[in-house]
C-alpha positions in Angstrom: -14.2 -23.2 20.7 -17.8 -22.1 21.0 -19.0 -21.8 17.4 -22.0 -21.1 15.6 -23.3 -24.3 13.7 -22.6 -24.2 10.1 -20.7 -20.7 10.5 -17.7 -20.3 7.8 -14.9 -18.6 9.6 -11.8 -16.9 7.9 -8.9 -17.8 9.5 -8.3 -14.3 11.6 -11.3 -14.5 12.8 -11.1 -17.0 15.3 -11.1 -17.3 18.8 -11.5 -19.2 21.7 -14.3 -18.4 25.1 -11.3 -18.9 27.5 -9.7 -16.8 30.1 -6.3 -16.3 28.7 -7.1 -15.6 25.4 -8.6 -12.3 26.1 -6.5 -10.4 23.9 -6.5 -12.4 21.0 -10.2 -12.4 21.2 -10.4 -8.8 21.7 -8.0 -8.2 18.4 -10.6 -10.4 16.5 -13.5 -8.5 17.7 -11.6 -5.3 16.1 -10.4 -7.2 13.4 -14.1 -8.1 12.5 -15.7 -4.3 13.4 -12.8 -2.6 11.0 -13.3 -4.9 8.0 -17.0 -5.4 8.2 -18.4 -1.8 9.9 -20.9 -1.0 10.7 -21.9 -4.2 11.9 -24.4 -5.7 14.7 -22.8 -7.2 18.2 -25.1 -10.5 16.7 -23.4 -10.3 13.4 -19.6 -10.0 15.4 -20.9 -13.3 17.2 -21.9 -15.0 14.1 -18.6 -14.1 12.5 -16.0 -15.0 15.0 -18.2 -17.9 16.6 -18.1 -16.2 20.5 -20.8 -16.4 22.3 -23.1 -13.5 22.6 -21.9 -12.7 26.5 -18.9 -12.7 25.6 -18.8 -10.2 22.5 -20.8 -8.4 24.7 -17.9 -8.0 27.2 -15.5 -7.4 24.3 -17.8 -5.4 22.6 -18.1 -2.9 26.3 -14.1 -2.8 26.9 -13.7 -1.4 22.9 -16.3 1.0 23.7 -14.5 2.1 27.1 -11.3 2.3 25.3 -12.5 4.7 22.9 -11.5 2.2 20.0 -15.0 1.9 18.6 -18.1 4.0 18.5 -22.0 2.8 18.5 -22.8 4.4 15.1 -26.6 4.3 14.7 -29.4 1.6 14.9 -30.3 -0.3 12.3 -34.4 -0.6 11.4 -36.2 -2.3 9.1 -35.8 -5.9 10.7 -37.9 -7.4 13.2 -37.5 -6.9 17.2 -35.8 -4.0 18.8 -33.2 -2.5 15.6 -29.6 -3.8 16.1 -27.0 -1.3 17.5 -23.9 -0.9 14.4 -20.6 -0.5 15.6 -17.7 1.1 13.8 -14.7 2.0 14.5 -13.8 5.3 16.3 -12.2 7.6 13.9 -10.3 9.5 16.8 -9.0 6.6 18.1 -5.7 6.8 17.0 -3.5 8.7 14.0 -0.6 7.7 12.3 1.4 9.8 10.3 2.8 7.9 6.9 5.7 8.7 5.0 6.7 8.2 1.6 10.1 9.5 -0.4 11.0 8.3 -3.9 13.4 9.6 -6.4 10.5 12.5 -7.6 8.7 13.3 -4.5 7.7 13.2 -0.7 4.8 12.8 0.7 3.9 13.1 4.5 -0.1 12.6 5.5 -2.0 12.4 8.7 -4.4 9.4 8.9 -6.9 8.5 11.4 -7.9 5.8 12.4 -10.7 4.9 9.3 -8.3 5.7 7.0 -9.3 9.5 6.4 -6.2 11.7 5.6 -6.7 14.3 7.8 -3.6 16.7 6.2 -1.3 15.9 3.9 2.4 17.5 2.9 3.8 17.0 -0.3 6.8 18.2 -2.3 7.1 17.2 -6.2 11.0 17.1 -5.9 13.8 15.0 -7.7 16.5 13.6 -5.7 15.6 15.1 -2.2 19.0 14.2 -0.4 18.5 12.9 3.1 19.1 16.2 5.1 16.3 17.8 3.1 14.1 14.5 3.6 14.5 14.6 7.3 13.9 19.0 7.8 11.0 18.2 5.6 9.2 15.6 7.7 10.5 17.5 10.8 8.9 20.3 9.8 5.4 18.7 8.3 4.8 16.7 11.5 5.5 19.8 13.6 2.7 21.9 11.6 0.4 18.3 12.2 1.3 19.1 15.7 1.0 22.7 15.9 -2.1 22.7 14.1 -3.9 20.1 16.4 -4.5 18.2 12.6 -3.9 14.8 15.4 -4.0 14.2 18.7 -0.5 13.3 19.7 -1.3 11.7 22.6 -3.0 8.9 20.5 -0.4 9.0 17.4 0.5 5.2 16.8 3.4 5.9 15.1 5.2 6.8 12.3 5.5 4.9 8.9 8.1 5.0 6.1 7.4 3.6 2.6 10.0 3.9 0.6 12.5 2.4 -2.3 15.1 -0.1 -0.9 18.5 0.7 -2.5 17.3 4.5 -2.9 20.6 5.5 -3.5 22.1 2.4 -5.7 19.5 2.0 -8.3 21.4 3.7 -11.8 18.2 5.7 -13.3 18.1 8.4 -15.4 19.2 11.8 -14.4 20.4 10.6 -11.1 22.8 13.2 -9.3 26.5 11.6 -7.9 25.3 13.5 -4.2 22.2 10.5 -4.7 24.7 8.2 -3.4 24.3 9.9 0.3 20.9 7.6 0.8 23.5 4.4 0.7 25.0 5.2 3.7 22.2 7.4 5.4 20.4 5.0 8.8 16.8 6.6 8.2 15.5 4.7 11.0 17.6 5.9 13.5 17.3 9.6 12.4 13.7 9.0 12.2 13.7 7.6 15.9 15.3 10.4 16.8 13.2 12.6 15.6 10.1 11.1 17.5 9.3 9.2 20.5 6.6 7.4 18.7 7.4 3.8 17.2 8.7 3.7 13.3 7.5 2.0 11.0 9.6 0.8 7.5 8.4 -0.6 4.5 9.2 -1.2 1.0 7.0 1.8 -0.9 5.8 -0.8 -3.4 4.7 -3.2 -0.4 3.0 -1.0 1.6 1.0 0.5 -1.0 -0.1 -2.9 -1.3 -0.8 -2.8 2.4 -2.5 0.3 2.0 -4.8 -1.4 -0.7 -5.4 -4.3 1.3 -7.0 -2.1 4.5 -8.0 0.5 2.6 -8.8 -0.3 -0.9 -9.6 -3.3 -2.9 -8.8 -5.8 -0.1 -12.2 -5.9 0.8 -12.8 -7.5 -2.3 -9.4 -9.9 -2.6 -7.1 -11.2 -0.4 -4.5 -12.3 -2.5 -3.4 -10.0 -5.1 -0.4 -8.4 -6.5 0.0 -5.0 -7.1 2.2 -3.0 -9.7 3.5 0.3 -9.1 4.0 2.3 -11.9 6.8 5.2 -10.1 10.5 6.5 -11.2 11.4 2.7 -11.1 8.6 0.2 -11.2 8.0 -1.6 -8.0 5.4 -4.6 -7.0 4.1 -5.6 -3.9 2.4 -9.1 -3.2 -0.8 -10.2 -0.6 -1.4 -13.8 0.3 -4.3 -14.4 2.0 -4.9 -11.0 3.6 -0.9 -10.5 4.6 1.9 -9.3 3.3 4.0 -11.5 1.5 7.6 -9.8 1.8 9.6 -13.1 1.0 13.0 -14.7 2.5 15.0 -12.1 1.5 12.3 -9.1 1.6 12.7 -8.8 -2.4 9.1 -10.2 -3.2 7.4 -8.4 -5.7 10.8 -6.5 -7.4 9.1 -6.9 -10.6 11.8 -4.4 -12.1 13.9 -7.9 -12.1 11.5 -9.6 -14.6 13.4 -10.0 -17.9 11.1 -8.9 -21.1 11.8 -10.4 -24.7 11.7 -7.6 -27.0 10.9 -8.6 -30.9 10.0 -5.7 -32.1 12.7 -5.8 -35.1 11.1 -9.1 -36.6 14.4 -10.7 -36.3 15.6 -12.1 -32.8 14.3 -11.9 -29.4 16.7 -8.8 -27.1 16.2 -9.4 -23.2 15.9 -6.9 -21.2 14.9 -6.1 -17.7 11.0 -4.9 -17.3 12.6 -1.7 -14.9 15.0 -0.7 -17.6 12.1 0.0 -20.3 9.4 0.7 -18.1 9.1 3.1 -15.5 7.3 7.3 -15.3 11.3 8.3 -16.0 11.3 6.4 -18.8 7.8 8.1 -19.7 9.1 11.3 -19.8 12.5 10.8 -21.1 10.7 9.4 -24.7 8.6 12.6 -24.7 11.5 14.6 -24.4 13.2 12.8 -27.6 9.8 14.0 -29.4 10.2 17.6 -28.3 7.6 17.2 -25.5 8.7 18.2 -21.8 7.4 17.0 -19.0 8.7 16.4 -15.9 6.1 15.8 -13.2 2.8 13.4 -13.5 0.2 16.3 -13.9 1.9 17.4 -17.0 0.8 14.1 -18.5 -2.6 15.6 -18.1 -2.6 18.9 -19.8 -0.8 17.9 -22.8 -1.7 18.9 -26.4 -3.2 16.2 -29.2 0.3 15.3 -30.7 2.0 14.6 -26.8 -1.2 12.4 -26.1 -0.5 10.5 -29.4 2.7 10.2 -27.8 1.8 8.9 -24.6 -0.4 6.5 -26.4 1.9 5.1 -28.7 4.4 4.3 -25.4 1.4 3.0 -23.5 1.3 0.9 -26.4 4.4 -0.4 -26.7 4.8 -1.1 -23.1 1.5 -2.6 -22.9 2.5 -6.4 -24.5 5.2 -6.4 -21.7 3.1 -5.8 -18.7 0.9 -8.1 -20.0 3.8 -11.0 -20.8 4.5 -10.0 -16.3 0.8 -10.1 -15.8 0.9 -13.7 -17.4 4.3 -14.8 -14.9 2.5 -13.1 -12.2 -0.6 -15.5 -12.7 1.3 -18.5 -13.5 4.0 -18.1 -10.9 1.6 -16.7 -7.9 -1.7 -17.5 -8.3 -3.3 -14.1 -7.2 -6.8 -13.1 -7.4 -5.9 -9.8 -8.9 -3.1 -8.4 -9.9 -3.4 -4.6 -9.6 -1.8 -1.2 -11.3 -1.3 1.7 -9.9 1.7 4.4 -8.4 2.0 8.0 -9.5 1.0 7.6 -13.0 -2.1 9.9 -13.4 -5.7 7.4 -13.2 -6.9 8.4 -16.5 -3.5 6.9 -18.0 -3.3 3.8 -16.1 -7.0 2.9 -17.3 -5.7 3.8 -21.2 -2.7 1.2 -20.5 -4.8 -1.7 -18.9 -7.1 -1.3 -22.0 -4.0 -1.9 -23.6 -2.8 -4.5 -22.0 -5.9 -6.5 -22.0 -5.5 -6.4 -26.0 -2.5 -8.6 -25.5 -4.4 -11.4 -22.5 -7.1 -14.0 -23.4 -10.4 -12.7 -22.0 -11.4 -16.6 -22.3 -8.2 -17.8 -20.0 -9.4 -18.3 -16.3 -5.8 -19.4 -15.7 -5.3 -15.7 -15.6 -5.8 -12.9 -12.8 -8.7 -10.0 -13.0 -6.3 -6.8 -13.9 -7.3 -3.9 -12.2 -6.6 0.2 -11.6 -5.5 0.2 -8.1 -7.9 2.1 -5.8 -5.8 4.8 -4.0 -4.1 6.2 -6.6 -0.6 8.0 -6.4 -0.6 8.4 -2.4 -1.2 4.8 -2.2 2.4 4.6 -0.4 2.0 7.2 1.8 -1.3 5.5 2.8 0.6 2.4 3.2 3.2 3.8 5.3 0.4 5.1 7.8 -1.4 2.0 7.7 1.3 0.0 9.1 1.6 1.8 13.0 -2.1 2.0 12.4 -2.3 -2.2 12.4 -0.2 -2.4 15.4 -2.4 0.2 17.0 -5.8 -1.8 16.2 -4.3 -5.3 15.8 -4.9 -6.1 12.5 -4.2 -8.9 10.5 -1.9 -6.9 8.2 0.5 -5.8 11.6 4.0 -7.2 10.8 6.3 -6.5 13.5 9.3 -7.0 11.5 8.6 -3.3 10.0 9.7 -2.1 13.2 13.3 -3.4 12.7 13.5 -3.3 9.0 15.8 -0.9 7.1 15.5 -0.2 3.2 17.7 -3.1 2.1 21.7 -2.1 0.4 22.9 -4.7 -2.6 25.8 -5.5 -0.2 23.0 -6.5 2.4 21.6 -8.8 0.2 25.1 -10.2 -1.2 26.8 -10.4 2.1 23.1 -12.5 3.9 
């Protein structure tokens, strides 16, 4: 390997000057353009350790491929000013998906990360019939509309809820059930002729985070997601950490000790106390309605003293997970986000940072997720947008994967 003297190197960043690793050098070239853009051919070189001839030939065939773009020169350093390269915004689209038990959401992405349309539908229970006319009909008007070029669509992603139709929650219609038995990835695939994409919703907006958010600042973080049922998604060193049996990050699983009478200590599972459902069902035993996010926002002084005083209370659990999450993991951050509304999710980690030792440096940095409550449907676009530019984040096993069924897991 032809390396610079004295040049640190993260780990997918590396290459080798020889013939027949063309390909792999030409990912880490992209790699190193869409995490560090805009960014100097010399600066690639230093990075990766190639030689300067040969990003230059890397550098030309991105450039002919339409992947990257020479953005503008850089001045105010000595010699002729340095050429930045980014990449090319039209290179490729991906459309990403994401259906819970309160919504869909279908967006258009290019390749930067810009949504370029987006579909959305605040619904409960959306049976799969609807789910698939839905997206039929959204990518058709993405079509239609020339929104993407479909001749550079990289595929299709799905985020959403493994055992969508299994999971007892409240208000949850019998007809729910239909989800168990429903093969989304084959009605998806035909559907499209463009390669699908499935992820846990939880995970990929972790993904989504990771390329689009706050992984430019961690690599190893876990993230929370605050939705109908909470979810959690885990990154180790800049991938995906999914786990043997896919179920890393169900942080709905965590048992909580509850002793709030003063006398013993009940057990209960984080994801059957904490969760928007959950939200909204102790608002309605106070005479408040609200049944989608927004109307957490436009309530009166006595239903925010209400939200408060449940932020409250479920602020000394997340912060007892926040503490396993740290001892257990490790992570740089751990992260909170999902559909709750931003300005409530920064009143809870105030909060929860009540109940952590600012003075422990055993614990993770807690942090408001970046991409707030489409950070799923990001995630689900971001994943046929990795194959497409041959990121670090790709993971081909989301190109077999099927939301996972209790009896999956039981009969493995």
């Amino acid at each position: 390997m032809n390396q610079t003297l004295g040049a640190r190197l993260s780990p997918d960043l590396t290459g080798a000057n020889v013939e027949d690793a063309g390909e792999h050098n030409r990912a880490v070239v992209l790699r190193c353009i869409h995490r560090q853009a805009p960014i100097s051919r010399a600066e690639i070189a230093r990075r990766t350790g190639f030689t300067k001839p040969a990003i230059a030939r890397i550098v030309d065939r991105l450039l002919d491929e339409g992947l990257i773009m020479e953005a503008r020169r850089r001045h105010g350093l000595r010699g002729q000013p340095a050429i930045e390269l980014e990449i090319n915004p039209d290179a490729c689209f991906a459309i990403g998906i994401n259906i819970d038990r309160d919504h869909l959401t279908i967006l258009a992405v290019d390749a930067v990360g810009n949504v370029r349309a987006r579909v959305h539908h605040e619904k409960r229970f959306i049976l799969p019939a609807e789910f698939l006319q839905l997206t039929a009909d959204a990518i058709s008007h993405f079509q239609r509309s020339r929104l993407i070029d479909d001749a550079r669509l990289a595929g299709i992603g799905l985020a959403m809820p493994d055992w969508l139709g299994e999971i007892s929650l409240l208000g949850k219609p019998e007809a729910y059930q239909e989800w168990t038995a429903f093969d989304v990835r084959a009605a998806l695939e035909n559907l499209t002729q463009h390669p699908v994409f499935i992820e846990n919703e939880a995970n990929a907006a972790a993904l989504a985070e990771l390329d689009y958010g706050l992984g430019a600042e961690s690599s190893s973080f876990f993230y929370i997601a605050i939705n109908p049922c909470p979810g959690g998604g885990l990154v180790l060193d800049g991938n995906g950490h999914r786990g043997a049996m896919g179920l890393s990050g169900e942080i709905g699983w965590l048992p909580i000790a509850d002793g709030g009478d003063g006398k013993a200590h009940k057990v209960q599972l984080l994801g059957e106390i904490f969760s928007l459902f959950f939200l909204y069902d102790f608002l309605a035993q106070h005479g408040v309605e609200v049944s989608v996010p927004h109307d957490l926002l436009t309530l009166d002084a006595h239903g925010r003293r209400l939200v408060s005083q449940w932020l409250k209370e479920m602020s000394a659990h997340l912060a007892v997970a926040v503490k396993h999450i740290g001892m257990i993991v490790d992570p740089d951050a751990v992260l909170v986000g999902g559909r709750l509304p931003i300005r409530i999710v920064d009143e809870l980690l105030r909060y929860v940072h009540e109940h952590l030792d600012a003075e422990d440096t055993s614990l993770p940095s807690l942090h408001r997720a970046s991409l707030g409550e489409d950070a799923s449907a990001m995630g689900a676009a971001a994943m046929p947008m990795a194959a497409a530019l041959m990121l670090a984040s790709a993971d081909a096993a989301q190109r077999t994967r099927s939301p996972l069924k209790n009896m999956d897991r039981l009969n493995s």
